[in-house]
KOLNUMI-577219 format. One line per 8 residues: number of its first residue (from 1); their letters; for each residue x, y, z of N, C-alpha, C, O. Coordinates in steps of 0.05 Angstrom, whole numbers, plus 32768, in hexadecimal, padded with zeros to 4 digits. Example, Ala and Ser with C-alpha at 12.3 -4.5 7.8 and 13.67 -1.06 7.14 Angstrom:
! KOLNUMI-577219
1	as	8108,7F8E,809C,80F6,7FA6,809C,8108,7FBE,809C,811D,7FBE,80A9 | 8101,7FD3,808E,8111,7FEB,808F,8102,8001,809D,810C,8017,80A1
//
This chain:
! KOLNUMI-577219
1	xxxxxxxx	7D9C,7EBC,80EC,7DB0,7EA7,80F1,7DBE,7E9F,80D6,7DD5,7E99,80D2 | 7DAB,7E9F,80C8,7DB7,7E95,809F,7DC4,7EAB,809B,7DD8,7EA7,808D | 7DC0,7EC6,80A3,7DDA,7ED7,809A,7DF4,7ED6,80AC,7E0C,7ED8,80A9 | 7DE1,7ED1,80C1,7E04,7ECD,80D3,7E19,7EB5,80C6,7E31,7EB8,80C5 | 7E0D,7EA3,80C0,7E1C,7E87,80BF,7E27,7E95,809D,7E3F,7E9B,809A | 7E16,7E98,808B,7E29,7EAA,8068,7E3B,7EB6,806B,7E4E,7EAF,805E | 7E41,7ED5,8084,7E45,7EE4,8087,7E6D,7ED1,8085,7E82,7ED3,8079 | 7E5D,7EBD,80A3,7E7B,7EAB,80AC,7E81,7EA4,8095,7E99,7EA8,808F
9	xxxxxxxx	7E73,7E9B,8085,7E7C,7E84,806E,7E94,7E8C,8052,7EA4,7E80,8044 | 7E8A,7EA6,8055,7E92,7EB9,8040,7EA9,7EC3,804A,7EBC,7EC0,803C | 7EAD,7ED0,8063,7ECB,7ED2,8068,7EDB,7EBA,806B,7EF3,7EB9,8066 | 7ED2,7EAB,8071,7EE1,7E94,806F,7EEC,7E8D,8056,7F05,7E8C,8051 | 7ED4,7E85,803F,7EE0,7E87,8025,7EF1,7E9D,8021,7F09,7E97,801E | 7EEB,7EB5,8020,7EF5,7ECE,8012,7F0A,7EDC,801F,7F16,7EF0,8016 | 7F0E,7ED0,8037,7F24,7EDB,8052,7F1A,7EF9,8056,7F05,7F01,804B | 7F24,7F02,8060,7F21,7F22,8067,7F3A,7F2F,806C,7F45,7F2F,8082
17	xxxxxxxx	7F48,7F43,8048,7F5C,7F50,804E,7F55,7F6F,8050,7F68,7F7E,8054 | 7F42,7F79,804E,7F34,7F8B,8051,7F3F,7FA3,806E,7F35,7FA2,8084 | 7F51,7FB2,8068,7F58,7FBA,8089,7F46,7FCA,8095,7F3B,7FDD,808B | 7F40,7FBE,80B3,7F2D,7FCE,80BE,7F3C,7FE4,80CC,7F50,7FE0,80D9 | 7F31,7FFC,80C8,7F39,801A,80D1,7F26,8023,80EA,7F0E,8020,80E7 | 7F31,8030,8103,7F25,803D,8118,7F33,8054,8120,7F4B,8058,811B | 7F27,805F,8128,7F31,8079,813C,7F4E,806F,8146,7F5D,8081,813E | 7F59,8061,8150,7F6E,805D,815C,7F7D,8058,8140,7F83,806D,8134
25	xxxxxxxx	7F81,8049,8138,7F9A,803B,811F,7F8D,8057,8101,7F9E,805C,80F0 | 7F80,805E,8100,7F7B,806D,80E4,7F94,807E,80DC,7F9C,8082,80C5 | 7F9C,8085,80ED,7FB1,80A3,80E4,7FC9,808B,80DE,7FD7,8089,80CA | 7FCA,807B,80F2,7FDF,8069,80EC,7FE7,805E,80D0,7FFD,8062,80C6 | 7FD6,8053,80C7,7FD2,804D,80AF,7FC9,8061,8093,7FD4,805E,807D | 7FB5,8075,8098,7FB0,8084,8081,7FCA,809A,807B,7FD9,809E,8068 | 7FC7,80A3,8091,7FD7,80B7,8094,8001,80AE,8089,8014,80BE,8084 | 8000,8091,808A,801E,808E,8086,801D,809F,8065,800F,809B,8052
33	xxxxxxxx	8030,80B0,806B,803F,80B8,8046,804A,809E,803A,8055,80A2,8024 | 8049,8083,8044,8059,806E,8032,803E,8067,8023,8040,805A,800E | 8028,806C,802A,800F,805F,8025,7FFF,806C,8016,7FFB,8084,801B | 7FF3,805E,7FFF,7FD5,8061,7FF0,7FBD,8054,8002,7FBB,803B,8004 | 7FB3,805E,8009,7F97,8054,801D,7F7E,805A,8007,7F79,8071,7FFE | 7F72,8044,8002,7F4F,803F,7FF8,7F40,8041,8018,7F47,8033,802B | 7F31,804F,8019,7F1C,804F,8034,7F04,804B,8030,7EFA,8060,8028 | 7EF0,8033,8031,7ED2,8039,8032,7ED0,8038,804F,7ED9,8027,805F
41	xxxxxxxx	7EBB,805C,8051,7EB1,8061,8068,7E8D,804E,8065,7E7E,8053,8053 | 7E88,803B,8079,7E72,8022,8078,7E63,8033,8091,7E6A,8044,80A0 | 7E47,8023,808D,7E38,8021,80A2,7E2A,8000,809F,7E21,7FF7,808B | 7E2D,7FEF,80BE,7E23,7FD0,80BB,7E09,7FCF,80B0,7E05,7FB7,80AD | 7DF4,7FDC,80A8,7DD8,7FDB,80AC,7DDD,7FEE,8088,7DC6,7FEC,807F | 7DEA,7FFA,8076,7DE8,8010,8069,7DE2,7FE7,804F,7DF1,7FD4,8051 | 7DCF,7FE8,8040,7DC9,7FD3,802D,7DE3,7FD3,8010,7DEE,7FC1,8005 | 7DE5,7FEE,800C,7DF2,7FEF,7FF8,7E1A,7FE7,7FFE,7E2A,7FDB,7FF0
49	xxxxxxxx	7E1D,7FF2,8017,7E39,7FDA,8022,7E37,7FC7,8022,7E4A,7FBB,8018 | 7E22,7FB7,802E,7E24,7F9A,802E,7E28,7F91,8010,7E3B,7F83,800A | 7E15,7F9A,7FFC,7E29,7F97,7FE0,7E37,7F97,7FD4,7E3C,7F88,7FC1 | 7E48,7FB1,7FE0,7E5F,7FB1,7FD7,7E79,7FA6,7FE4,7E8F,7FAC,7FDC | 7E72,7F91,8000,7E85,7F8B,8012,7E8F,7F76,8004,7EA7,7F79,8001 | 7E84,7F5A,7FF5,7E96,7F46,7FDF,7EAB,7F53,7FC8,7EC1,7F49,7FC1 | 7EA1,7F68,7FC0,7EB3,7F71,7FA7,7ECF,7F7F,7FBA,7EE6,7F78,7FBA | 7EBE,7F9A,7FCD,7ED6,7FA0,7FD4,7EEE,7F89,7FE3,7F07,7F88,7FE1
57	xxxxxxxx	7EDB,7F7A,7FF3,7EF9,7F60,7FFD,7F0D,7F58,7FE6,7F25,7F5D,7FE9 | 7F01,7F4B,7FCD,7F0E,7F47,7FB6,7F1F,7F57,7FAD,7F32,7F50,7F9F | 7F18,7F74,7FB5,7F2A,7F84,7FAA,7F3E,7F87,7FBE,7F55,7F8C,7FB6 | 7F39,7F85,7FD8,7F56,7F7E,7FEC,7F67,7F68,7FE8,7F7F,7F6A,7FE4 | 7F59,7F53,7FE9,7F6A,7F42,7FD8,7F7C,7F3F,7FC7,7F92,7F35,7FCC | 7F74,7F49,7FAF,7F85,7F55,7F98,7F9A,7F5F,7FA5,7FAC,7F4F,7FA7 | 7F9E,7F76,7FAF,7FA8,7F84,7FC2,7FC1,7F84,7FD2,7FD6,7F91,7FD5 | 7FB3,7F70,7FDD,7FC0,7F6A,8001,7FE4,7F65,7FF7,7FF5,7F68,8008
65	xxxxxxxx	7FEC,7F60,7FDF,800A,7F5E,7FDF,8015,7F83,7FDF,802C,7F8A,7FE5 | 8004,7F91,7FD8,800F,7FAA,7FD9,800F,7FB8,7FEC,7FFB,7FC5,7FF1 | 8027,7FBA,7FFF,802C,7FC9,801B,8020,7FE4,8011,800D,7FE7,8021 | 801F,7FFA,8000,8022,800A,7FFE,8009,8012,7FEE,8008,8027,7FE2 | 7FF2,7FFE,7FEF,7FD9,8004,7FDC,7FC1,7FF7,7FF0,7FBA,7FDF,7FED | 7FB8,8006,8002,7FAA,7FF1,8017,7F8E,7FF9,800D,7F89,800B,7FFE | 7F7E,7FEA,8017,7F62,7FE7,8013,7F51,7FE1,8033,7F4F,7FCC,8041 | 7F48,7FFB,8036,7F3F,8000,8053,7F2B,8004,8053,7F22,800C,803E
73	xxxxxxxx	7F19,8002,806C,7F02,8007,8076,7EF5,800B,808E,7EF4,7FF9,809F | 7EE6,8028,8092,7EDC,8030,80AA,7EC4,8028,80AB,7EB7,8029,8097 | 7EB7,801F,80C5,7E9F,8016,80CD,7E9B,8039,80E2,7EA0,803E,80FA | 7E8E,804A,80C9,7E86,806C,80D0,7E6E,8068,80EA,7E6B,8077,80FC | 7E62,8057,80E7,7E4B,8056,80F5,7E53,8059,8111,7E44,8062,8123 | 7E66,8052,8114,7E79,8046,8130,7E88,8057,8137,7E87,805B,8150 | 7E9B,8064,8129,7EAC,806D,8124,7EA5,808B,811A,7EB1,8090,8106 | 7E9A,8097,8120,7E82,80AA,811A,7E9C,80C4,8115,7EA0,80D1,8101
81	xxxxxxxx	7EA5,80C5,8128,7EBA,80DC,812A,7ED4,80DE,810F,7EDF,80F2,8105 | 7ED6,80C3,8108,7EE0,80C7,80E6,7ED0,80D0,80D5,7ED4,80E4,80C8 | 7EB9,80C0,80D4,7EA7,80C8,80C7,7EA2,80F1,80C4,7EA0,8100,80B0 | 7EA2,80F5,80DC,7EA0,8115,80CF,7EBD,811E,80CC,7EBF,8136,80CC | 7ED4,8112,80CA,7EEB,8119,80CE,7EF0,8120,80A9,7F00,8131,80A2 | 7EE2,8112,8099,7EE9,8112,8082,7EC9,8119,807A,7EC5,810D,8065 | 7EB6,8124,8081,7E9F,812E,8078,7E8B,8110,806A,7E82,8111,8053 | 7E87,80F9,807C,7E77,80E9,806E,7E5D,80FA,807B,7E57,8109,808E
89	xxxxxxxx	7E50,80E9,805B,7E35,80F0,8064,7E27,80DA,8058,7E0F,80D9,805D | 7E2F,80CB,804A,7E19,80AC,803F,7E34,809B,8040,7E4C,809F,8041 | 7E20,8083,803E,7E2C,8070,8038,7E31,8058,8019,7E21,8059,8007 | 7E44,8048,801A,7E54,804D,8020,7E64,8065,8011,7E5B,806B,7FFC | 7E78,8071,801A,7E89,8087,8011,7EAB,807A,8012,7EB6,806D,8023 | 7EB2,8083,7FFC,7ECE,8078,7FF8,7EE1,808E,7FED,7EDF,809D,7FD9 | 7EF4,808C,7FFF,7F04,80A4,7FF7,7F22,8097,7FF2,7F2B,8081,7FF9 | 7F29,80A5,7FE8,7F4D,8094,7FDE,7F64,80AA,7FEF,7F64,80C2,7FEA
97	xxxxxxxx	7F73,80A0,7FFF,7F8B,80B7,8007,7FA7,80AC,8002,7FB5,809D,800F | 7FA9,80B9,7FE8,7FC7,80B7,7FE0,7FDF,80BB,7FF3,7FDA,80C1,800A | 7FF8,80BA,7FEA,800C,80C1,7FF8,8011,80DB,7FFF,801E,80E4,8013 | 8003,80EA,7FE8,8011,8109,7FE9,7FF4,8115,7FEF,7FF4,812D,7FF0 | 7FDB,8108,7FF3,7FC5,8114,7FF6,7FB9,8108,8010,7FAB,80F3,800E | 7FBE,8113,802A,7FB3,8103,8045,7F8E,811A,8050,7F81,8119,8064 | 7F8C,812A,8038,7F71,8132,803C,7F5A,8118,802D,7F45,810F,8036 | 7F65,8113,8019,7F56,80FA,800C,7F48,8102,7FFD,7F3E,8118,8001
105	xxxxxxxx	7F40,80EB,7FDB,7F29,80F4,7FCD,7F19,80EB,7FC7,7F1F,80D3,7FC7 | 7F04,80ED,7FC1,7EEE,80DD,7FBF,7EE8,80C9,7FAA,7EDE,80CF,7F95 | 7EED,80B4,7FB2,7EED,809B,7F97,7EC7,80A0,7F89,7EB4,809A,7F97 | 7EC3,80A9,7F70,7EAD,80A7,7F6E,7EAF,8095,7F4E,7EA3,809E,7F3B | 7EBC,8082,7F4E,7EBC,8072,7F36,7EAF,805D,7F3A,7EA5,805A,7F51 | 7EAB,8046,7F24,7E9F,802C,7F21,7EA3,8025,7F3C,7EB2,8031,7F4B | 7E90,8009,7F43,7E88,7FF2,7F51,7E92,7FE0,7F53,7E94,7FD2,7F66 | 7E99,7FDD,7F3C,7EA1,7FC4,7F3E,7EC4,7FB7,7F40,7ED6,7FC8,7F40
113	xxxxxxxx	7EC9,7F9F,7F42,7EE6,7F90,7F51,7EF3,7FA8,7F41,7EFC,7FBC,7F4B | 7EF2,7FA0,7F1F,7F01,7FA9,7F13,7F05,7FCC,7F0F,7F17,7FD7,7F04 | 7EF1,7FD6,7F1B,7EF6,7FF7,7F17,7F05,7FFA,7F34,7F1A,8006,7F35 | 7EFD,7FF3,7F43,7F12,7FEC,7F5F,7F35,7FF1,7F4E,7F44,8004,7F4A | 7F36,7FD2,7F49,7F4C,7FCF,7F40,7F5B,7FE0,7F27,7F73,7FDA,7F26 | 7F55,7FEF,7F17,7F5B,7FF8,7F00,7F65,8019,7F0F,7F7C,8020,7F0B | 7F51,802A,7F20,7F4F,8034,7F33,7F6E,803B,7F3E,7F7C,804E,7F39 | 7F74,801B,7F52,7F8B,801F,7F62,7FA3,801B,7F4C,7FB7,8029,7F49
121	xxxxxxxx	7F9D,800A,7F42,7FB8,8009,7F2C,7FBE,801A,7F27,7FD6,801B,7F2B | 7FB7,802D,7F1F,7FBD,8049,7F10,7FBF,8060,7F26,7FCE,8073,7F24 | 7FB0,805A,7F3A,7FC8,8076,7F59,7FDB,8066,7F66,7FEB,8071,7F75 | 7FDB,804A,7F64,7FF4,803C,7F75,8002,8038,7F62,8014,802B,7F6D | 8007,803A,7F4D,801E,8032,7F34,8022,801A,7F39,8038,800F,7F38 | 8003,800D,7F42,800D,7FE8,7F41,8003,7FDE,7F28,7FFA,7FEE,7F18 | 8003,7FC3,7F1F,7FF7,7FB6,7F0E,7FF1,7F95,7F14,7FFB,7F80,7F0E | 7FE2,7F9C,7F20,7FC8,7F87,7F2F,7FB6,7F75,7F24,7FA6,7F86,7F1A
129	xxxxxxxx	7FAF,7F64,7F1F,7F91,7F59,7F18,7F89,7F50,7F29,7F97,7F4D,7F3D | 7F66,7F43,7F26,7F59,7F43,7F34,7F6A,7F1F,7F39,7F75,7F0F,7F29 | 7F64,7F1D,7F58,7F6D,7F03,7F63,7F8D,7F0B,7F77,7F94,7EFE,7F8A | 7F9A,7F1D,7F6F,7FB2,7F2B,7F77,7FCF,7F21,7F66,7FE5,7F20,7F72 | 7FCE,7F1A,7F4F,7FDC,7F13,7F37,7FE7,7F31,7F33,7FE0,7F46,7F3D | 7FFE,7F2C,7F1C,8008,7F42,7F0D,8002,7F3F,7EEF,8006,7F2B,7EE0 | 7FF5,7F5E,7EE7,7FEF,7F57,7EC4,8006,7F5D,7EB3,801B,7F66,7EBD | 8005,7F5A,7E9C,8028,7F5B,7E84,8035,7F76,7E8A,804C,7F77,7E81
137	xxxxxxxx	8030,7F83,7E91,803D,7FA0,7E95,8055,7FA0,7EB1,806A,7FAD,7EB2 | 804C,7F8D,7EC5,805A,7F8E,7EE0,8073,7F8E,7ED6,8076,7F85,7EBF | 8087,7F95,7EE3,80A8,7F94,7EE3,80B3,7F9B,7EC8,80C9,7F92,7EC2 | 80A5,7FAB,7EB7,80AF,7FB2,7EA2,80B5,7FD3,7E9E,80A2,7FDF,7EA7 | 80C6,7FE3,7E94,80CD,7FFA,7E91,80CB,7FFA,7E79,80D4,7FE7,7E6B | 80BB,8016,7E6B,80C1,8016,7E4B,80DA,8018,7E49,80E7,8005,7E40 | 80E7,8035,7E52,8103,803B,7E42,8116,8021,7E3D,8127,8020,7E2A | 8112,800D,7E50,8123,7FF7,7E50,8110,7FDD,7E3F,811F,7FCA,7E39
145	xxxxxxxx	80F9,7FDA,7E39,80EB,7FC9,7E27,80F8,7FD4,7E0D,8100,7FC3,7DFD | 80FC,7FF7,7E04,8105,7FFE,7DEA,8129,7FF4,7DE3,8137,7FF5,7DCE | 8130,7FEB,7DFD,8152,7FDD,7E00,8150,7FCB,7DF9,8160,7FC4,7DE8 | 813C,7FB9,7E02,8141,7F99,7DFC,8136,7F9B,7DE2,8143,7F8A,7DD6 | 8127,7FA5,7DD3,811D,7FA6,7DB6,8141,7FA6,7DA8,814E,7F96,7D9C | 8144,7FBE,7DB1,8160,7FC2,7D9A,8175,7FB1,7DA5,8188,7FAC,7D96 | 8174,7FA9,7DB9,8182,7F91,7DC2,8186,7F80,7DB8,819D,7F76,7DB3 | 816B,7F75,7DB0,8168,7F56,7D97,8168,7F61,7D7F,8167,7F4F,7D6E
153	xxxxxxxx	8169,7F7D,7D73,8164,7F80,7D57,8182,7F8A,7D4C,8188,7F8F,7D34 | 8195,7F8B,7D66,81AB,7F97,7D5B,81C1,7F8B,7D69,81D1,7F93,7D7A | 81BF,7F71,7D5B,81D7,7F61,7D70,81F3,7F66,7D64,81FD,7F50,7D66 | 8202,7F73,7D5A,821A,7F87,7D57,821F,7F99,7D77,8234,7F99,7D85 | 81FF,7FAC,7D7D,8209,7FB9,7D8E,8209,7FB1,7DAA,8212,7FBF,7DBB | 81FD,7F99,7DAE,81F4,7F94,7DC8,8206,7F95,7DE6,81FB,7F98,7DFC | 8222,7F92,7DE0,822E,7FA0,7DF3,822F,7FBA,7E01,8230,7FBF,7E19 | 822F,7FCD,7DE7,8231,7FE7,7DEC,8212,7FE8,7DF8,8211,7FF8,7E0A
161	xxxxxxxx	81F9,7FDC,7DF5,81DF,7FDA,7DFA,81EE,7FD9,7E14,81F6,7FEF,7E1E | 81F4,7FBD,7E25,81F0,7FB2,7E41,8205,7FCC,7E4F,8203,7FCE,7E67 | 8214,7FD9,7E46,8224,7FF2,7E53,8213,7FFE,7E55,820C,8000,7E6C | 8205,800A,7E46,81EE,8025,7E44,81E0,8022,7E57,81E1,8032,7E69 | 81CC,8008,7E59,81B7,800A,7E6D,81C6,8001,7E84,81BC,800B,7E98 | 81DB,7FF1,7E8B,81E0,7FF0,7EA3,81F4,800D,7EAA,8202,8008,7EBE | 81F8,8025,7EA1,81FF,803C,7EAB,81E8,804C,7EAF,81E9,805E,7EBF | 81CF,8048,7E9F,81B4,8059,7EA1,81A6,8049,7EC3,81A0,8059,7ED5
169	xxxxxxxx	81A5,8034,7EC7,81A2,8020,7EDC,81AE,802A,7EF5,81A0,8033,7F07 | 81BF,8028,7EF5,81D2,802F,7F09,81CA,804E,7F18,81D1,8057,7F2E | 81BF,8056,7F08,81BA,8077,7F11,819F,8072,7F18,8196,8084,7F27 | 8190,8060,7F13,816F,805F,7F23,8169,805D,7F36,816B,8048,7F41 | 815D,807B,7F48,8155,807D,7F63,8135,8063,7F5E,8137,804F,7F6B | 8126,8065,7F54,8113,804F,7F58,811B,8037,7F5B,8127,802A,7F4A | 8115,8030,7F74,811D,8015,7F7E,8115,7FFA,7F69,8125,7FEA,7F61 | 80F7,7FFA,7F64,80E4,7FEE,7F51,80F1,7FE5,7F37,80F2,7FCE,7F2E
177	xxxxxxxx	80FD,8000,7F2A,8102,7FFF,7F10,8116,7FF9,7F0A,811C,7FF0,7EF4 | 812D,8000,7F25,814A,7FF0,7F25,814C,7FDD,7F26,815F,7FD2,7F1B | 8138,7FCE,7F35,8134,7FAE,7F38,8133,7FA0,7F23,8142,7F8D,7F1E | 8119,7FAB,7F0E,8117,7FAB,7EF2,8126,7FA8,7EDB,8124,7F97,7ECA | 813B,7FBF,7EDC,8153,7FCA,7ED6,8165,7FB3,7ED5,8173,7FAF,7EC2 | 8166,7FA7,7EE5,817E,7F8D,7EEC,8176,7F79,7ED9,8180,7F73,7EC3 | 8161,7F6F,7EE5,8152,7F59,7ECF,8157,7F60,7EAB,8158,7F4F,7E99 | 815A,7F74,7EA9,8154,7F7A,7E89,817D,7F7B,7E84,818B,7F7B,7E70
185	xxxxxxxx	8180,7F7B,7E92,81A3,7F7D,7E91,81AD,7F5F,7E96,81BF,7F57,7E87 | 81A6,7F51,7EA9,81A6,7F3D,7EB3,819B,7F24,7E92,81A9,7F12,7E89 | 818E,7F28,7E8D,817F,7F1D,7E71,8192,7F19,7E56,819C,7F07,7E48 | 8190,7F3B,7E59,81A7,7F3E,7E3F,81C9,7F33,7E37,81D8,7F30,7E23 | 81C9,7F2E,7E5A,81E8,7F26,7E5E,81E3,7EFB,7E62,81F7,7EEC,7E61 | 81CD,7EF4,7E65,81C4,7EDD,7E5A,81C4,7EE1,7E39,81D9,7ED4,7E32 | 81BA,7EEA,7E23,81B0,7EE3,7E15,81CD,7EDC,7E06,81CF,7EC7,7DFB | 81E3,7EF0,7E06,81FD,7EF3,7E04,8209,7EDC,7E0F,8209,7ECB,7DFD
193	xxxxxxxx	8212,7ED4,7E20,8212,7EBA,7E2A,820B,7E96,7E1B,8218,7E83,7E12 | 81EF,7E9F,7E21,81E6,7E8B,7E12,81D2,7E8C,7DEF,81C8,7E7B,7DE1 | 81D4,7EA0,7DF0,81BD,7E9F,7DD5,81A8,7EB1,7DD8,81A6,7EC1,7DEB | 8198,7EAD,7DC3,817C,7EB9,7DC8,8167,7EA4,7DCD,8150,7EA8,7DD3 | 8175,7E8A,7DCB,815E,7E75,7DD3,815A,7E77,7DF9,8147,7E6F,7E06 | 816F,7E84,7E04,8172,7E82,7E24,8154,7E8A,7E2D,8146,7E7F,7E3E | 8147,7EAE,7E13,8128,7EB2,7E1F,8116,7EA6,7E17,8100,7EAE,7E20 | 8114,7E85,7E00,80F8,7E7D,7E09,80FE,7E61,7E1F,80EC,7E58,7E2E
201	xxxxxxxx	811A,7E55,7E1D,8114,7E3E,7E37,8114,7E59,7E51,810D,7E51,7E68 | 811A,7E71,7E4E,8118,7E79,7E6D,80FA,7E81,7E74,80F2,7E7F,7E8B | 80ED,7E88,7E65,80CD,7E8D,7E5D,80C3,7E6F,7E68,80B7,7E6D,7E7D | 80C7,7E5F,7E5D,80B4,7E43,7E67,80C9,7E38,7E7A,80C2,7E22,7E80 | 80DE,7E3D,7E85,80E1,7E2F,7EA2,80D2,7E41,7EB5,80C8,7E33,7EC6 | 80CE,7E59,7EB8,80BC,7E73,7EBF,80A2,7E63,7EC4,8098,7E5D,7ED9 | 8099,7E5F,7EA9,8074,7E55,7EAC,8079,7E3A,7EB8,8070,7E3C,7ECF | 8080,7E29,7EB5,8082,7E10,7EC3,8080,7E19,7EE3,806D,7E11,7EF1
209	xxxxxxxx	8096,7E2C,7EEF,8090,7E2F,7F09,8082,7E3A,7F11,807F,7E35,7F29 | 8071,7E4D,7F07,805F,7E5D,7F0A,803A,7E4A,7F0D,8025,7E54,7F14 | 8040,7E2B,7F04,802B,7E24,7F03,802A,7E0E,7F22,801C,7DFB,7F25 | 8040,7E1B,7F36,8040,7E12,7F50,8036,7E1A,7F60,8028,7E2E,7F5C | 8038,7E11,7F79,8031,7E2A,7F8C,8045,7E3A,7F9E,8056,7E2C,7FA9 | 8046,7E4E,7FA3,8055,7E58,7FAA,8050,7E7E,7FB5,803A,7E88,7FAF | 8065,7E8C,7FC3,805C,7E9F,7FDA,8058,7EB5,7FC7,8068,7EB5,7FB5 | 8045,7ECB,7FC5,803B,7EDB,7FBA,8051,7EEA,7FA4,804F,7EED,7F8C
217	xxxxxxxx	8067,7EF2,7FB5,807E,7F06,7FB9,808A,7EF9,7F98,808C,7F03,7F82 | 808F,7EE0,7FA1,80A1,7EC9,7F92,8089,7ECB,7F72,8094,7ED3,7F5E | 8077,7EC6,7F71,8066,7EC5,7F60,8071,7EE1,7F51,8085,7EE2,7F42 | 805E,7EFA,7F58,8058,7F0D,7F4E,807E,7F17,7F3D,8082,7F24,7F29 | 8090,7F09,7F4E,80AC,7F0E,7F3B,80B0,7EFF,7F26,80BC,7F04,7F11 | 80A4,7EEA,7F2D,80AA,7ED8,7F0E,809D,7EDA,7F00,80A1,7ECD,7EEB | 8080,7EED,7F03,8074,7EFE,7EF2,8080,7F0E,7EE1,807E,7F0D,7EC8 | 8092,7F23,7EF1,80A0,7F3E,7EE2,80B4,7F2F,7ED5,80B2,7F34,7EBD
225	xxxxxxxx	80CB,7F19,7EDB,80DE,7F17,7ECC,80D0,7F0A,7EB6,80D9,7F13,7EA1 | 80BF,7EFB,7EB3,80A6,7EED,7E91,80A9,7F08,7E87,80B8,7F0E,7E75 | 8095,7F1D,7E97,8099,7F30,7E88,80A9,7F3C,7E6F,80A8,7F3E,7E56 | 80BA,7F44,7E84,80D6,7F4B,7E7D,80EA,7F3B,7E60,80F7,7F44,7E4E | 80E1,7F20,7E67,80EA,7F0F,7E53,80D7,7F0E,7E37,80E3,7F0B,7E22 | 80BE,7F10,7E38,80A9,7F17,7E24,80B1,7F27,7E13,80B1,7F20,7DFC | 80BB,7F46,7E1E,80CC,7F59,7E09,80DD,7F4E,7DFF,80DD,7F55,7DE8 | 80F0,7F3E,7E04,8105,7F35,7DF5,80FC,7F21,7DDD,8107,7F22,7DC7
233	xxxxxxxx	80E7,7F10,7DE4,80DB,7F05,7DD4,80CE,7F10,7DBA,80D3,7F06,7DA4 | 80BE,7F22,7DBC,80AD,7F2D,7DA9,80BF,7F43,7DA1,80B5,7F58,7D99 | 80DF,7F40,7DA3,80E9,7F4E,7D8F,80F9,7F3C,7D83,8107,7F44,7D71 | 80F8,7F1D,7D8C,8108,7F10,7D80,80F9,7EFF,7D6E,8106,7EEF,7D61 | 80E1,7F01,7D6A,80C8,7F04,7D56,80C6,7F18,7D40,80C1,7F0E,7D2A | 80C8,7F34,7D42,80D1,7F3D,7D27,80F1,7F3D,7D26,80FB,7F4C,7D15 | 80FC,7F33,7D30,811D,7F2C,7D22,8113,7F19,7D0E,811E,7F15,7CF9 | 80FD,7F0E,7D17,80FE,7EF4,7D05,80EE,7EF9,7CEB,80F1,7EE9,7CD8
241	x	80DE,7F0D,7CE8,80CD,7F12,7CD5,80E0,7F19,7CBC,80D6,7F1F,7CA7
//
């Protein structure tokens, strides 16, 4: 009864984004080409899942804003016919099925939240931390971090700068990086405007809102544009040296 009542207590604290996978919805979901699928194949009774069921939730968590990076799980015991569908044979077993890989491979790395997470970051080209935050890298492009450098170090050319990258821009099939792309154009045609003081009041009106609450989506962007604005900063730091 004391584990039943933890069991409640803990999803309750910890919610449960963890997707559950069966015979019916699996293909639905693994199988989409839009999707990176994490799979632990479980058994309820296997000791060493029940250990690893807190970390892995955490690591759905993290997660759960990425349509395209899911964090799933089969209950094999049950579900027996997946289970030999992908050759389990212990538990738990975790296999990863990329977009371009719907045979799947076998996750045999670290345990823990953070090898989870380090893991997906690097086959989903996300940049995640643990809690479902974005770390300094989100919404940033080098070739365009090496723009805003010479951006601030060569204020003569910065016109011919904001032509260049907004004709390199313009041609970006990546949705992501065009988005990106704008912001760093969008910035430069502020700084021109108003100065170079526009990137540190726009930096702390940024953190001020950021210390609200507000919807994941909304968050994780006013993440990338800090970002974004950080490069302009730490080149307007050795301008100053």
């Amino acid at each position: 009864m004391r584990t039943i009542f933890l069991t409640l207590f803990l999803t309750f604290v910890l919610g449960d984004d963890v997707l559950d996978l069966t015979n019916e919805n699996f293909d639905a979901h693994v199988l989409d080409s839009n999707k990176n699928v994490l799979v632990e194949f479980y058994a309820p009774w296997c000791g060493h899942c029940k250990n690893l069921a807190p970390v892995y939730e955490k690591v759905a968590q993290t997660f759960k804003s990425e349509s395209k990076c899911v964090v799933a799980r089969v209950d094999a015991d049950s579900e027996k016919d997946l289970g030999s569908r992908f050759g389990v044979s212990g538990f738990p077993t975790i296999k990863f099925f990329s977009k371009t890989n719907k045979d799947g491979e076998e996750y045999s790395g670290g345990r823990s939240e953070q090898d989870f997470i380090d893991f997906l970051n690097e086959k989903c080209g996300t940049q995640r931390v643990s809690g479902g935050g974005v770390n300094d890298a989100a919404g940033r492009v080098d070739a365009y971090d090496a723009t805003a450098k010479k951006f601030i170090l060569t204020p003569a050319e910065r016109d011919s700068i904001i032509a260049d990258i907004t004709s390199i821009n313009d041609a970006e099939t990546d949705a992501d990086k065009k988005k990106s792309g704008d912001y760093y154009i969008k910035f430069m045609k502020k700084i021109l405007e108003k100065g170079e003081g526009f990137v540190t009041s726009e930096i702390a009106r940024l953190e001020r809102m950021l210390e609200g609450a507000m919807i994941a989506d909304k968050r994780d962007n006013m993440f990338k544009r800090k970002n974004i604005l950080n490069q302009f900063a730490a080149a307007m730091k050795k301008e100053e040296l």
